[in-house]
C-alpha positions in Angstrom: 16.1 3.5 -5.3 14.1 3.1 -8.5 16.9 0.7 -9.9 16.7 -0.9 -6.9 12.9 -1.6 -6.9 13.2 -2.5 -10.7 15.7 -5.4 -9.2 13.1 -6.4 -6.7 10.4 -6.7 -9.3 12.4 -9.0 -11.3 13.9 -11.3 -8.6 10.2 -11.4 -7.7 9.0 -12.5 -10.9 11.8 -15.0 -11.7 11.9 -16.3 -7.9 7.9 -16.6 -8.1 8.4 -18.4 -11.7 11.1 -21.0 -10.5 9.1 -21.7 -7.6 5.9 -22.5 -9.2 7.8 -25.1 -11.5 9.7 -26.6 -8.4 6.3 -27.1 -5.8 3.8 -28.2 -8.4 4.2 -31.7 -7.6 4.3 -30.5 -3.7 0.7 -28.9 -4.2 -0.5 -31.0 -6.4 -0.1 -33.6 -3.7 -1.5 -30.9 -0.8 -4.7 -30.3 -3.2 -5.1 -33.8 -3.4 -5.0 -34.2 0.4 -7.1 -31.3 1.1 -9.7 -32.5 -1.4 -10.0 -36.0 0.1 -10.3 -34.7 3.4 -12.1 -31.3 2.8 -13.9 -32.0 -0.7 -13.7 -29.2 -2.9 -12.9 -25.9 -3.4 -9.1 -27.1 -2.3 -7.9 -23.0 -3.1 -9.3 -20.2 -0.4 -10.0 -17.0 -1.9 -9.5 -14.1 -0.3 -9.6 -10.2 -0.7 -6.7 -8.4 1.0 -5.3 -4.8 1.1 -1.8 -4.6 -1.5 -0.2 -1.9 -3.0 -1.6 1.8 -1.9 -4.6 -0.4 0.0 -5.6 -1.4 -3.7 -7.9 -4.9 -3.3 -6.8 -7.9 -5.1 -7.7 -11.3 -4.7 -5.0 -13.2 -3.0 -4.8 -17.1 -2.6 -4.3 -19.7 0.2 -4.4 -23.8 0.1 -8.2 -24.1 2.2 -7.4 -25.6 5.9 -10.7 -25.0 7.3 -13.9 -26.4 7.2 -16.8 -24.4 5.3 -17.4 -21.2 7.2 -21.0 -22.2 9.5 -23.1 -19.4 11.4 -21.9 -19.0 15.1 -19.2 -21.5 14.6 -15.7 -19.6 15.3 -12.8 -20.3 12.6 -10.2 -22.1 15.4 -13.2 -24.9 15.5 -12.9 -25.0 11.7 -9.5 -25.4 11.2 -8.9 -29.1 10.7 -6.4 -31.3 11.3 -5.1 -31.9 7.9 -5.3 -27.8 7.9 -3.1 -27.9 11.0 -0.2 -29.9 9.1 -0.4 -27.3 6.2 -0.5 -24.3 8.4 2.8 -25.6 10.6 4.7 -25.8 7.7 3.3 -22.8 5.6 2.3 -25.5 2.6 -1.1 -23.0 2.7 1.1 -20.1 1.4 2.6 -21.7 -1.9 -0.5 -20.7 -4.4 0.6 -17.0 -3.3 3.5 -17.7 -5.7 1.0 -17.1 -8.3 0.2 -13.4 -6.8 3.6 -12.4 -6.9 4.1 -13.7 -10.4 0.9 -11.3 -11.7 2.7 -8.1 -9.7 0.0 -8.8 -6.8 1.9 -9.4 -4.2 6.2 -9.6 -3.4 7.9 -12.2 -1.8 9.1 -10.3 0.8 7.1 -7.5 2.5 3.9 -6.9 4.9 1.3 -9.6 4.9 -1.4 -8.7 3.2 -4.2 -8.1 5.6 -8.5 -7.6 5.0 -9.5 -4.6 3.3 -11.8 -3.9 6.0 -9.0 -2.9 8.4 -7.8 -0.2 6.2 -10.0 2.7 7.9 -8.8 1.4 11.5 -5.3 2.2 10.7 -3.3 5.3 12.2 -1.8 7.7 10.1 1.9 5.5 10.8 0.7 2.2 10.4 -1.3 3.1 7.0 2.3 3.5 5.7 2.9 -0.1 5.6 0.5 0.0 2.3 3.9 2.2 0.5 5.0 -1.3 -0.4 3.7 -4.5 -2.2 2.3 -7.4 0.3 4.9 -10.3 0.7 4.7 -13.7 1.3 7.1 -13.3 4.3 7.9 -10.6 6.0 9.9 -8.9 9.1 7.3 -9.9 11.5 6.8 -13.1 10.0 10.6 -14.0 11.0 10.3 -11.9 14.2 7.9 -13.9 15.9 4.7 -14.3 13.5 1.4 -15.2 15.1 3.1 -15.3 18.7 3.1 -11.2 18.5 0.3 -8.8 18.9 -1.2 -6.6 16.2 1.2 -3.0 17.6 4.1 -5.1 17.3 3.5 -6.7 14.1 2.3 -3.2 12.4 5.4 -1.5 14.0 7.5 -4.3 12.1 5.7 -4.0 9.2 6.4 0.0 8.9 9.9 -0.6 10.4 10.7 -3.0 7.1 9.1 -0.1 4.8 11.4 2.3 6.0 14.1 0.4 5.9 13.7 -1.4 2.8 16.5 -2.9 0.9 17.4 -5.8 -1.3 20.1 -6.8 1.4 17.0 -6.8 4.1 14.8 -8.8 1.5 17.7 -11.3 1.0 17.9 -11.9 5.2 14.0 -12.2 6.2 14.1 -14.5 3.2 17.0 -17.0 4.5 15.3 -16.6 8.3 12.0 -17.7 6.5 13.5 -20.9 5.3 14.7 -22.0 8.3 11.5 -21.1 10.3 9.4 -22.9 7.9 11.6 -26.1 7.7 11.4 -25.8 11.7 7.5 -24.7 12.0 8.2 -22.0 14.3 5.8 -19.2 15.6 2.8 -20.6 13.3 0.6 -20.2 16.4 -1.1 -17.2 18.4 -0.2 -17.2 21.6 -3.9 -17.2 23.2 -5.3 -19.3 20.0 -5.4 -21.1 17.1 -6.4 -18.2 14.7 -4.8 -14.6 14.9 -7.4 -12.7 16.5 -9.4 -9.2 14.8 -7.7 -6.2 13.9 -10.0 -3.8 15.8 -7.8 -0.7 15.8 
């Protein structure tokens, strides 16, 4: 299992690496979009949960409009934001977390820090493994299935890990992206709270 791991690691450093080199002209032309439409900061910051519920700081392309009081995120999200979202384009700077050791390119998303203490015992477990870019859910219906599901996915894939699964939910990602599938919550534009 350790080899195995080891082999993961560097398929997700050289993967990460390649890929940086092969979209930089793809975000540089997304940062320049996002700045004429948004202005600046064109990168969104944000803490998540990785390895062991350790916080890092993981990034995202910015689709939404500067965060206002009472004014919920669906209204924020714009329609350049949209574009990016369908077609995961907000995702890319991640390749930079999975190049530091941050984050893999396949595993859970990485999801707030402050959901960590609303967590049962079982779905705490999907914290064994680093965060991914993609995932089991992600392929298995993304933002179209409800928090139980996605968690039960999410500990599912950590229980089952294995380079063969990694290679699979990695070839079903391509082809949902290139199609823009299941980018969308059912009831909404934004994936609602984690309460618990």
């Amino acid at each position: 299992m350790r080899v195995a791991q080891g082999l993961k690691r560097v398929v997700d450093f050289s993967v990460s690496l390649l890929g940086l080199i092969l979209t930089a002209p793809i975000m540089i032309i997304v940062a320049a979009v996002i700045g004429l439409t948004m202005g600046r900061p064109v990168l969104f910051k944000a803490e998540r949960a990785g390895l062991r519920g350790t916080p890092f700081t993981m990034l995202k392309f910015r689709t939404m409009r500067e965060a206002v009081h009472d004014v919920p995120d669906a209204a924020r999200l714009t329609k350049t934001g949209r574009v990016i979202r369908r077609f995961s384009l907000d995702e890319l700077p991640q390749l930079w977390n999975v190049l530091k050791g941050d984050m893999s390119l396949v595993g859970p998303r990485p999801l707030l820090v402050r959901y960590l203490p609303r967590y049962t015992a079982d779905q705490r477990r999907r914290h064994n493994v680093r965060p991914g870019i993609t995932g089991l859910a992600q392929v298995s219906g993304r933002n179209t299935m409800g928090w139980p599901e996605k968690l039960a996915l999410d500990v599912w894939y950590v229980d089952h890990w294995s380079l063969g699964l990694d290679f699979k939910i990695a070839a079903r990602t391509a082809g949902a992206v290139l199609m823009g599938r299941n980018t969308t919550p059912r009831t909404a534009e934004i994936m609602d709270e984690f309460t618990g």
